[in-house]
N, C-alpha and C positions, 0 to 999 in steps of 0.2 A: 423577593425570590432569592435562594441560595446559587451560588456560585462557588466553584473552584478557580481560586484568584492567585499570580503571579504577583507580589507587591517588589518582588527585589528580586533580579537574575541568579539563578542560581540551582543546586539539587533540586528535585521533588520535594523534600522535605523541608525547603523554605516555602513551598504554597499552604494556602488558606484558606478554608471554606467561611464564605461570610455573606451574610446577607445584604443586596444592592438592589440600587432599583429597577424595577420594571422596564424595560425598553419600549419603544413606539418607534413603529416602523415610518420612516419620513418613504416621498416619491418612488418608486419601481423599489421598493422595498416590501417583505414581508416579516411577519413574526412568530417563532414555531414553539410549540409549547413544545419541551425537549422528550423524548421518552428512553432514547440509548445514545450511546453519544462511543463513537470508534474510536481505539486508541492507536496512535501509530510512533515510528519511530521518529519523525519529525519534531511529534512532541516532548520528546527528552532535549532535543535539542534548540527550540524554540525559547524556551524554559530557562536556557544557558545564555540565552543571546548568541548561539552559536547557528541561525538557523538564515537562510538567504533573506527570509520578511522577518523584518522585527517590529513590531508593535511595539507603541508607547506603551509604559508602566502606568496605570497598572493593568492587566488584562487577564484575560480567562483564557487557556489552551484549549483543545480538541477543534481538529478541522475537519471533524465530518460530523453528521448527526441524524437521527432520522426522529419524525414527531408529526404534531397536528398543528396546520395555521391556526394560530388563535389571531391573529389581525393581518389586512393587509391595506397596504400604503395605498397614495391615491395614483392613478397610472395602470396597477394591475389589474387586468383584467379576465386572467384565463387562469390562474389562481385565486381560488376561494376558503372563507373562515371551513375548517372540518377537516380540509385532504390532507389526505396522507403522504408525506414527502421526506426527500433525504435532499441535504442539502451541505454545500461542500461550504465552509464558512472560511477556511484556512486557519482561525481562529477563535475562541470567544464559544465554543459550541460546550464546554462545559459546565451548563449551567443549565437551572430549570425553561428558563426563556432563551431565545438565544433570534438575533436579526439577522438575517439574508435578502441579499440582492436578489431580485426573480429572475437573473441569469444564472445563479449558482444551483439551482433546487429543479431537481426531477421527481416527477411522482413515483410513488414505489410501485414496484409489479403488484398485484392483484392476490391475495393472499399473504404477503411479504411479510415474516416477524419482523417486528422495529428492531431486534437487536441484529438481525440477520441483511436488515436494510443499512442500519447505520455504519456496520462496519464492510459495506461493498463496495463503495465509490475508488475509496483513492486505492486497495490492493490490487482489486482488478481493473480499475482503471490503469494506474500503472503499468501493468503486465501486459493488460490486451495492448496500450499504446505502443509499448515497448517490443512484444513480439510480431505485432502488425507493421508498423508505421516505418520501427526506427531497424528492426531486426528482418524483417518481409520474413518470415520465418513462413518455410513453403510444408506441406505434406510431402511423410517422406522422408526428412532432413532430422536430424539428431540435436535437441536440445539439450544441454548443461546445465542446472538448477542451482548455483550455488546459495546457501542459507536456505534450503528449499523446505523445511517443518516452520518459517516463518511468515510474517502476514503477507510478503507479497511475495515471498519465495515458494510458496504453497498456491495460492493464485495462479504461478506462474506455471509449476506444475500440470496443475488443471487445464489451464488454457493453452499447453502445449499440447496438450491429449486431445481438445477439441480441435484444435488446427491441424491434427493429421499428422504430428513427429514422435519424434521415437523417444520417450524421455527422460535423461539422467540425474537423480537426483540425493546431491552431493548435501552433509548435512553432518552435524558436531557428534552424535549419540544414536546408537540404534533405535531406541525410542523414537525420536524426530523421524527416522528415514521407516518404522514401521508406520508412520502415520501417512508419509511421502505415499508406502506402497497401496495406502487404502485409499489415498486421494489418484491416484493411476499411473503414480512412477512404473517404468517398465525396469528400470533396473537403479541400485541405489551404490551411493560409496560413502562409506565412513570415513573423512578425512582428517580424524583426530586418532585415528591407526593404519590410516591408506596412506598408500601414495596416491595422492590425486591425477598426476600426470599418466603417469605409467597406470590406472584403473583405468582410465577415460580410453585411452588408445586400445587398452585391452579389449576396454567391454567395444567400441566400434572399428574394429579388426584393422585397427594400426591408422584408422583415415582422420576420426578425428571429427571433436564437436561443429557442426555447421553455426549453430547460436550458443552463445556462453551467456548467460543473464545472472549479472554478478550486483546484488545488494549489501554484498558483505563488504568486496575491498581488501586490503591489508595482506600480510604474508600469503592469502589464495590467490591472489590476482595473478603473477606471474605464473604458479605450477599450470593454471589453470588456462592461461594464454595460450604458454608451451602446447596445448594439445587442442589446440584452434585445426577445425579442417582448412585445406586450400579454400580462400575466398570465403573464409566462417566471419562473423560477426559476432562481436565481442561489446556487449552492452551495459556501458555503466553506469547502474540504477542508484549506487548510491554503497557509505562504508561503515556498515550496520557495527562490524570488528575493530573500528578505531581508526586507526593512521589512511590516510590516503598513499595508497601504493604508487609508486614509477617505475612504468615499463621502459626496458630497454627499446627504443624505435627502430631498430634492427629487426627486431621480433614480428609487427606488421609488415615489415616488408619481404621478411624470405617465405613467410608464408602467405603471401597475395590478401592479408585478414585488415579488418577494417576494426578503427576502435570507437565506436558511436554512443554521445553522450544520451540519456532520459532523462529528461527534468518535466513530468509529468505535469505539474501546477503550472509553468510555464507554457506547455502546450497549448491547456486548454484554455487560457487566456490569447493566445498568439490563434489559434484555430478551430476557434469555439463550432463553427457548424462540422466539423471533423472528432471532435470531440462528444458533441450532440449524439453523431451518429454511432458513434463507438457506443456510448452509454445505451442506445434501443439497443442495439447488438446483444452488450451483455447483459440487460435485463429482458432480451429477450431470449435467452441462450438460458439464462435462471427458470424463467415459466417451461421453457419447455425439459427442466432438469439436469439439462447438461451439466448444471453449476452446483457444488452444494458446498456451500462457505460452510465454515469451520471456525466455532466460537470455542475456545479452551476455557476462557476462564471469563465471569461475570463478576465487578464490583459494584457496588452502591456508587452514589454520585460522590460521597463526604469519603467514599476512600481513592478519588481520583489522585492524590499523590500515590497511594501506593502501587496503583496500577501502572502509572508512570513509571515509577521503579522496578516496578516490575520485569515493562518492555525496556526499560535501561539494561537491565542485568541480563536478558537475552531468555529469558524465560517463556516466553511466550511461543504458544504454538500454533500457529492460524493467528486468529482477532484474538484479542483482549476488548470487552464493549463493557461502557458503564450504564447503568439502567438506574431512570430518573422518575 
């Protein structure tokens, strides 16, 4: 089988497509014959060795996937050879074959394109954990979008619409922010000619974002702080723009704001049945429409480095999914 293979840390353009062997699923193990495989931003950095899990060399990036079991291990028994699944690998999912633990894989909803399966898991994962869990984000309450034309800043958009808030979304290029308003931004700011601080307060008459849900990081984090409502929550999902930001700690405290970390993969290994239930949620939120992911751009499997560079360079609008 072909794979897209890391042999040496590094750019995108040090991976390799090369053919390897077959896998065989050992114990509570399955094996999915691949058909789309999500691209995210984890995996430019996995790549680097710069990522929290590092895999031994050599290994295959993509950590989500959606496909058909083609084998399953001895132990499983509520997964069978044929269904349809998406399955969170963390790793290793670029490739025609690819093995998962039967904790990590949920069936797809009923009708589900593969490409529209493989790249759900970890955007709206992320976002529903992060606007549920870590942000209680109420009906009502005024969300912040920052990176919101991106795969989980788009997500986030979305599933602030369904949760009932009002929602802002902050983003590099009109382009990105007319996509924001198709996906149900209520109002957008261009922060590559706004002032992000002085918009935010504008557009919610001086009170100020109750959830800031920040993927980017970098010189946004503070303007974006600054315009925290009383008692807002300020969630950081991760620093899509490079540098890790430091806030002033003055700043949570004159305005009563909380600064609360996501670390999504984390979760669902620390609170699997919490996790569980999120995921019927939003694939039950998908069958009844509410959800309509957003694929911009489809590669072949053998151009998986460039799609890497792709979401490296910040191109991406929604998913990037490679189709196998």
């Amino acid at each position: 089988m072909k794979a897209v293979l890391c042999v040496e840390h590094g750019p995108p353009e040090k991976l390799v497509v090369k053919d390897v062997e077959t896998p065989q699923p050992a114990r509570g193990q399955v094996r999915i014959n691949v058909k789309a495989v999500g691209v995210n931003f984890p995996d430019t950095l996995i790549i680097q060795n710069l990522y929290q899990f590092k895999p031994a060399l050599p290994f295959s990036p993509g950590g989500e996937c959606a496909g058909v079991v083609s084998a399953v291990g001895e132990g499983v028994t509520d997964i069978a050879v044929g269904d349809h699944v998406i399955a969170m690998t963390g790793h290793g999912a670029m490739a025609e074959e690819v093995i998962a633990n039967r904790a990590q894989i949920v069936r797809m909803a009923p009708g589900m394109p593969f490409d529209i399966a493989a790249g759900f898991t970890m955007t709206y994962g992320t976002s529903h954990h992060a606007l549920k869990q870590r942000g209680q984000l109420q009906p009502g309450e005024t969300l912040l979008v920052l990176g919101a034309a991106g795969g989980v800043g788009l997500t986030a958009v979305e599933l602030g619409k369904v949760m009932g808030a009002k929602v802002i979304a902050a983003a590099s290029s009109d382009e990105k922010l007319a996509l924001c308003r198709e996906m149900g931004a209520d109002e957008v700011i261009n922060y590559s000619t706004e002032d992000l601080k002085e918009r935010v307060k504008q557009l919610t008459g001086g009170k100020g974002a109750d959830v800031i849900y920040d993927p980017v990081g970098d010189r946004f984090a503070e303007p974006a702080f600054r315009s925290i409502a009383w008692n807002g929550r300020y969630l950081v999902v991760g620093f899509a723009a490079g540098a890790i930001p430091a806030l002033p700690l003055n700043l949570p405290l004159i305005k009563g704001a909380s600064i609360v970390g996501v670390f999504w993969g984390a979760f669902t290994q620390a609170e699997p049945a919490v996790h569980r239930d999120n995921m019927e949620e939003l694939l039950r939120w998908y069958g009844e429409g509410k959800l309509k992911p957003h694929v911009s751009r489809h590669f072949p499997l053998a151009e998986g480095p460039e799609a890497i560079r792709w979401m490296m360079d910040r191109k991406a609008m929604g998913k990037i999914v490679l189709t196998v």
